[in-house]
N, C-alpha and C positions, 0 to 999 in steps of 0.2 A: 424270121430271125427275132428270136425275144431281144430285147432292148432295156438295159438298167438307169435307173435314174441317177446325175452326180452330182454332187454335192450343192453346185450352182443351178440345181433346174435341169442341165441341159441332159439329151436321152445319148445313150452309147450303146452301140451293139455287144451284145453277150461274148462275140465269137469273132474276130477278125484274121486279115492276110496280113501273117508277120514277112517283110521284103528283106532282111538280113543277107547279104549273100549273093542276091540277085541283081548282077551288076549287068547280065549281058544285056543290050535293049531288047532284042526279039525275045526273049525268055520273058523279061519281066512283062513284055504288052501279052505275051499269049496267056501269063498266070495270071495278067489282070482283066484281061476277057473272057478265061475259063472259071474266075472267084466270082466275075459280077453275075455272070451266066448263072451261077449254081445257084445263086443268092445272097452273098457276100457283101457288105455295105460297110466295112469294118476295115482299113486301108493302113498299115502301119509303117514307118517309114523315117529317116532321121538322115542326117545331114552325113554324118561318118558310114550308111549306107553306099554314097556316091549315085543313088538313082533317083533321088526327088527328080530328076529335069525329066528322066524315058517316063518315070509314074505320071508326072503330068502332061507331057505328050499323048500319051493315052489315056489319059481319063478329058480331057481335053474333045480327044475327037467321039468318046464315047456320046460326052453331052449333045456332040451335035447333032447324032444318029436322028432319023425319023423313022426305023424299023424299030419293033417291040421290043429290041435289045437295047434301049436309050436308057438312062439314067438322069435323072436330073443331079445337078451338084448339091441341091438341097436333101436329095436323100443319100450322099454319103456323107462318114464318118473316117475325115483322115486326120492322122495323129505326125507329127513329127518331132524331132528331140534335137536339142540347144548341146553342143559338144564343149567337150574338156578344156580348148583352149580358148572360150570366148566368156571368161565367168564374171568380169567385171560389169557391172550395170549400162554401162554403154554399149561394151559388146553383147551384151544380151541383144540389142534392139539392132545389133547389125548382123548377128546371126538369123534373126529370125525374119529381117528382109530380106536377107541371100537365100532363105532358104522361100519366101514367100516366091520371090522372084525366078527360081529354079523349079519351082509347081507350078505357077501362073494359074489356078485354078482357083481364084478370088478371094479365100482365106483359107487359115487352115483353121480345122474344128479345138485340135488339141496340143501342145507344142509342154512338151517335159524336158528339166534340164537333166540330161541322158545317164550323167554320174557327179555325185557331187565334189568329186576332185576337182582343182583348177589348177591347168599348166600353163604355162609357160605361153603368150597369144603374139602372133605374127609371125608365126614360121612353119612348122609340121605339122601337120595332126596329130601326129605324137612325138614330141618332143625329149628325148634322150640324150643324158650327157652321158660322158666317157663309159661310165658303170654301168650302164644299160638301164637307168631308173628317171624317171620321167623328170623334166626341169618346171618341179612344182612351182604355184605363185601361193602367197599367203589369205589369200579371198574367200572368204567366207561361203557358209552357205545361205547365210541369211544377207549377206550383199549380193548374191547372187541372186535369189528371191525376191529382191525388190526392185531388178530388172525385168522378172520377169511378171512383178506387179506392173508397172511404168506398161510395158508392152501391152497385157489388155486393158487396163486405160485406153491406152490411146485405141483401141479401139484394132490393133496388129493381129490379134487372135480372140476365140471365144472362150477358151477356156484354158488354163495353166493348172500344169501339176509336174511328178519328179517320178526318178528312172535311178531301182539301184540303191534308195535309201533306207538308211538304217532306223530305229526307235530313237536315239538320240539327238541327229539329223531334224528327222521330223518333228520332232520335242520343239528343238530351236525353233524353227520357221513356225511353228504352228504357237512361239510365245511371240513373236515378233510379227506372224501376218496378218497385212489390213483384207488380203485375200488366201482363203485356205489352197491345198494342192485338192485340185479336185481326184487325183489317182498319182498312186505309187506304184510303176510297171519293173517286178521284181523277177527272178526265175524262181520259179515254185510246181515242183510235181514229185512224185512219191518217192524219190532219193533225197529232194531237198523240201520239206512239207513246209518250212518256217512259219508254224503254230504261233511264234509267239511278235511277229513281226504284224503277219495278216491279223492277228487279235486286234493288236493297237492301231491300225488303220481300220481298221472295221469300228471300233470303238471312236474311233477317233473322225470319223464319217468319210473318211479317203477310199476309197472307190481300188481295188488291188486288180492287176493286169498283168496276169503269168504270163511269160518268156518261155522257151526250153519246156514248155510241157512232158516233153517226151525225154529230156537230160541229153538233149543234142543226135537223138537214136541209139542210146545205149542198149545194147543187145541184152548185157546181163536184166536192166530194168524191163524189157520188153519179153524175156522169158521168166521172168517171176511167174512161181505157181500161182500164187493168189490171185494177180492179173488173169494167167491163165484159165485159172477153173472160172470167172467172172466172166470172162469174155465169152466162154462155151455157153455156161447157162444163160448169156443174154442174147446169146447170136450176135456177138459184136465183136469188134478186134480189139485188143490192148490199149492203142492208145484211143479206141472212144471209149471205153471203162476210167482211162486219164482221163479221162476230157468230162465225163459226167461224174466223176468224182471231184474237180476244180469247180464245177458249174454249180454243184451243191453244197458246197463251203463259200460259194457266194465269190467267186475270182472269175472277173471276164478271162478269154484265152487269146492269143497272138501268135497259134501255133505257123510255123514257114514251109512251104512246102512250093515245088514247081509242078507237080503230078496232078493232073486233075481230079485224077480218082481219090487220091488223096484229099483234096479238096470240099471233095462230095464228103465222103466218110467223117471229114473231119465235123462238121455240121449236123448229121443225124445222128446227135445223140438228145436230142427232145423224146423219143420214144419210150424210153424206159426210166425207173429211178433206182438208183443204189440200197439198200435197207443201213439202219445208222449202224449194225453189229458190221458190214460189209466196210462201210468210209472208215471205222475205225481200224480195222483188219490192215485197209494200203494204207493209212495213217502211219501203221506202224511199219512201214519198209524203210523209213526215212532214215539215211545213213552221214548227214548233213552235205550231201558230196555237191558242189559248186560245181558249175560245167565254166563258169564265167567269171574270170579270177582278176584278171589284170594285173598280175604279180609284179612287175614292172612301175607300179605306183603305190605297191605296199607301204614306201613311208612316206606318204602322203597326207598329211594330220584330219584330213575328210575323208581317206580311205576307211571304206563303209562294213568291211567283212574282218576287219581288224578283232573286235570285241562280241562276246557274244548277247542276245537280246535280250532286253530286262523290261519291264513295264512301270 
């Protein structure tokens, strides 16, 4: 598995297991024994998923194996995400022990604050008054930021970055940080390409981690001809023609999947390369369509899909 370098030094796998979904325990130990099996070292995972505790149960007993299926916890890479209602600088550092505490796997590698809304903290995870619109707090993203500078200080995580944010977002944070985001994990695949978001994180030396590669299994994305006729000539399915079209615009992937064949597939696309008249070709399917809206925090003054991107 190729590996990118981030902005702190530290190495990250090109290709990871997105856990989204995967709340049952026996499901998630057998996707996370079928991803490490195939070659997977790329672990994705956040607090609002509700599986950090089955992920580290099982990566737990993984380490102690002494059959060739053993891993050490030095060669994975797991990532977990700071939620909506803990945005104030203290609850930063009590998010990120609940959630160190619920893996118990000695650190985590990568911890993004997951959206840069801040609700409402001590009660839901999603917090709703009467109108069905989420009970925002006025908390910045750059106070928010500087909990999650405080955190690696102290030494809680290896590396911090953000989930979800816009060019202006990272504008802020990136005038005020004593530590840069080393990655912004956005949804980016040929309905939603965002050209000009990935520019400025690329420019800007933030490390970009596609969500929804596939637009959540959109059938219409997934019968596209141009997909189609790419996939024939390369002997590949659709979504690794997605998947080596992200990989060559330089965007790691966190595609979710419980199928291990899936799993397999989703990783063999080192084989082949795209031509640049081809990546322009899916470039242009892009129809701006959002699979991941959170419409419910629309007037949220950090709701991030509000304006459109400028550099």
């Amino acid at each position: 598995m190729p590996y990118l370098k981030l902005n702190d030094s530290r190495q990250m796998p090109m290709i990871g297991m997105g856990t989204l979904g995967i709340v049952d325990r026996n499901t998630l130990r057998n996707v996370i024994e079928d991803g490490i099996h195939v070659g997977y070292r790329h672990i994705d995972t956040a607090y609002f998923y509700k599986n950090e505790a089955f992920l580290g149960e099982k990566l737990r007993e993984i380490f102690k194996r002494k059959d060739h299926y053993r891993v050490k916890r030095s060669d994975l890479f797991v990532t977990s995400k700071l939620w909506n209602t803990r945005h104030s600088r203290f609850e930063v550092i009590e998010g990120l022990i609940e959630s160190n505490m619920k893996l118990n796997i000695g650190y985590i590698d990568l911890y993004l604050v997951h959206f840069p809304m801040a609700w409402e903290e001590g009660g839901k995870d999603i917090p709703l008054d009467a109108n069905g619109l989420t009970k925002d707090t006025n908390i910045s993203v750059v106070d928010t930021w500087k909990g999650m500078e405080d955190a690696q200080r102290m030494g809680m995580v290896r590396s911090i970055g953000v989930s979800n944010f816009n060019v202006d977002q990272l504008t802020r944070i990136l005038i005020h940080a004593a530590i840069r985001p080393v990655v912004n994990q956005i949804e980016v695949n040929p309905y939603l390409t965002e050209e000009c978001l990935v520019r400025f994180c690329q420019k800007s030396g933030i490390q970009v981690v596609a969500y929804s590669p596939f637009s959540k299994g959109n059938q219409t994305l997934m019968n596209e001809p141009v997909l189609k006729k790419l996939a024939f000539k390369y002997h590949k399915s659709v979504p690794q023609v997605i998947m080596r079209w992200l990989l060559q615009r330089g965007i790691a992937i966190v595609p979710g999947t419980i199928h291990k064949e899936r799993l397999i597939e989703n990783i063999n696309v080192f084989d082949f390369k795209l031509s640049e008249k081809e990546m322009l070709r899916i470039s242009r399917l892009n129809r701006n369509w959002r699979r991941t809206e959170l419409p419910y925090s629309r007037y949220n003054a950090e709701y991030p899909y509000r304006r459109m991107c400028y550099e």
